[in-house]
C-alpha positions, 0 to 999 in steps of 0.5 A: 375238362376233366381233373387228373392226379398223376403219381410219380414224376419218374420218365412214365409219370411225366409223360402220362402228365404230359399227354393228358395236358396235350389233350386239355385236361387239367393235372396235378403231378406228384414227385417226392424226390426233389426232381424228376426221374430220379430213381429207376427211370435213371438206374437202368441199362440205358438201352433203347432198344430196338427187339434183339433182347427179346427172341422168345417173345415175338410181340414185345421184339416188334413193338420195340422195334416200332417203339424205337423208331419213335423214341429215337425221333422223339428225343434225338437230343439223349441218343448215343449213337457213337458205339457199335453194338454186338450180340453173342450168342453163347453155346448153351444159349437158350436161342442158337445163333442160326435161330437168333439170325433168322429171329432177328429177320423176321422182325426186320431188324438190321443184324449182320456178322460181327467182323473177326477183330471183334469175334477175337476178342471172345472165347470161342470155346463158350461163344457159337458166333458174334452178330453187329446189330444197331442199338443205341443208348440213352443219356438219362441226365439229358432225357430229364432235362427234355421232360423238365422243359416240356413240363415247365412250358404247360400248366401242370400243377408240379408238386416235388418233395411231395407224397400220396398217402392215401387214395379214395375213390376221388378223395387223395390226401397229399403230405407235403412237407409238415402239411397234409392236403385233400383234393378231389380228382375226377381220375388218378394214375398210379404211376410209382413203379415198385410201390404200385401196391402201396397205395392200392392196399391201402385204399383196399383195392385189388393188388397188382401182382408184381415181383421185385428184384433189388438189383446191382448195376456196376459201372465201370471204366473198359479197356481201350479196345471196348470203349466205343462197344457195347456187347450182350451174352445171351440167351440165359444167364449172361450179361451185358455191358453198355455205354452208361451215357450220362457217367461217360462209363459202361454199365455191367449187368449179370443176369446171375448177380444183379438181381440180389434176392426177390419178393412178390408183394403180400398185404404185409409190407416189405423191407429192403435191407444192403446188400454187399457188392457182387461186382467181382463175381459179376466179372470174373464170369463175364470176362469167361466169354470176353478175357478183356473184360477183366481189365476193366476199372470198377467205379462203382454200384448203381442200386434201384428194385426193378419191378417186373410182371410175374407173365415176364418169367418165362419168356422175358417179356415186357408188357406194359401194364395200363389197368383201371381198377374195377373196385374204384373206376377212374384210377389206373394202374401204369407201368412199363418194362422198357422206357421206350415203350412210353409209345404203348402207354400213350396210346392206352392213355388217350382211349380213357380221356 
């Protein structure tokens, strides 16, 4: 029986925790906030999805149409179902609708033509057509509270407000709280999302390339007509706005505005500074291609870094990234683009233990 350290207690690093407890290895898991999936496995989009968002990249559409399946069943419990979903294909779409139909069947995703009191509600003049899909959301709160109690049935040695300074080969030193500790592993995961390379450039190991984006999500109260609905513009610099389950809001994303400024990690560090607010150009173009948008209550602004491979650029990708060190075996690089794709990182996990 091997000994695993596992670092970061968002959705990830409990769930690689929890597969390497499943096969009889023991594990330490490293969280410093005060729980779990506190941080982006909480502020994202809560979408499930299931491929549409992704036409220029075949691969990554039918492994979220497969990976949905799975998380669906898996966690039914989180899943929010009650909305109808609709994509909006834009004239200046990088894909044409005919292309996103015709995409949509070749991965075997349902799609079908949205009905006219929904393609009303847009401007026709800027969108070519209007597709009903089936797409869900997620409940984050929920979704914690089904790991948490998976957690507290193993024997996982949970450690929170706790946090990894330094790595060695099998030597890891732990600062938790006024008292720092050194234990030895036989494997560590380095499942901390935007600051995979904090740890990696300390213990001058070979830096994962990743671009950071400090982003803005908007929640907000929808008119009556779009409570129930959830609409994506695409392809290109568009938005969508989603049911945010766990707030009983809608989450407002802009391709143009969310992502305030970006940085690709350098051995220097970075520093993230405030930002104002860009909710209300965020809605004054989106209410361009659905008017009803503009009546809509801003609540608030969700703020988190998402953190992408540089190979997602071109074609919006999300490959997972599984990758063992080759100056230090035995200590793992893991991050995924998409909170459904857990399925993909299992799978990786289990051809190492």
């Amino acid at each position: 029986m091997s000994k695993n350290l596992v670092i970061g207690g968002g959705f990830y690093g409990c769930l690689v925790a929890l597969e390497l407890n499943k096969h009889g290895h023991q594990v330490i898991l490293v969280e410093s906030e005060n729980d779990f999936m506190q941080r982006a496995s909480y502020i994202n989009q809560a979408r499930i999805h299931q491929g549409y968002h992704y036409p220029r990249s075949f691969l990554t559409a039918l492994r979220s149409r497969q990976n949905f399946t799975h998380f669906v069943k898996e966690f039914p419990e989180c899943v929010d179902n009650s909305f109808d979903k609709y994509y909006a294909i834009a004239h200046q779409s990088k894909v044409s609708a005919v292309q996103f139909y015709k995409f949509c069947q070749r991965i075997g995703a349902p799609v079908s033509e949205a009905p006219d009191d929904i393609k009303k509600l847009f401007n026709r003049h800027l969108i070519n057509d209007v597709f009903k899909v089936k797409e869900y959301a997620f409940d984050a709160v929920i979704l914690k509270e089904i790991i948490a109690t998976k957690l507290a049935k193993t024997d996982i040695d949970i450690r929170l407000n706790s946090t990894v300074i330094h790595i060695e080969k099998d030597v890891v030193v732990i600062q938790e709280g006024q008292n720092q500790k050194t234990i030895t592993v036989d494997r560590i995961f380095n499942c901390t999302y935007s600051n995979l390379n904090r740890l990696i450039v300390d213990a001058k190991l070979e830096m994962i390339p990743l671009k950071h984006e400090y982003t803005e999500m908007a929640l907000i109260e929808v008119p009556d007509p779009l409570k129930k609905v959830g609409i994506t513009v695409m392809d290109g610099p568009f938005f969508s706005c989603m049911p945010f389950p766990s707030r009983k809001l809608h989450s407002l994303s802009h391709v143009r505005y969310t992502p305030h400024y970006h940085w690709v990690d350098r051995e220097e560090k970075e520093y993230i500074h405030k930002s104002d607010s860009l909710y209300t150009a965020m809605i004054r173009d989106a209410a361009r291609y659905l008017p009803l948008l503009m009546n809509s209550n801003y609540i608030e602004s969700l703020w988190e870094i998402k953190t992408v491979l540089p190979q997602s650029e071109g074609d919006d990708s999300r490959p997972i990234l599984f990758k063992e060190s080759e100056k230090a075996p035995g200590v793992f690089s893991v991050m995924g683009g998409k909170i459904d794709n857990i399925i993909d990182i299992r799978e990786q996990v289990q051809k190492v233990i």
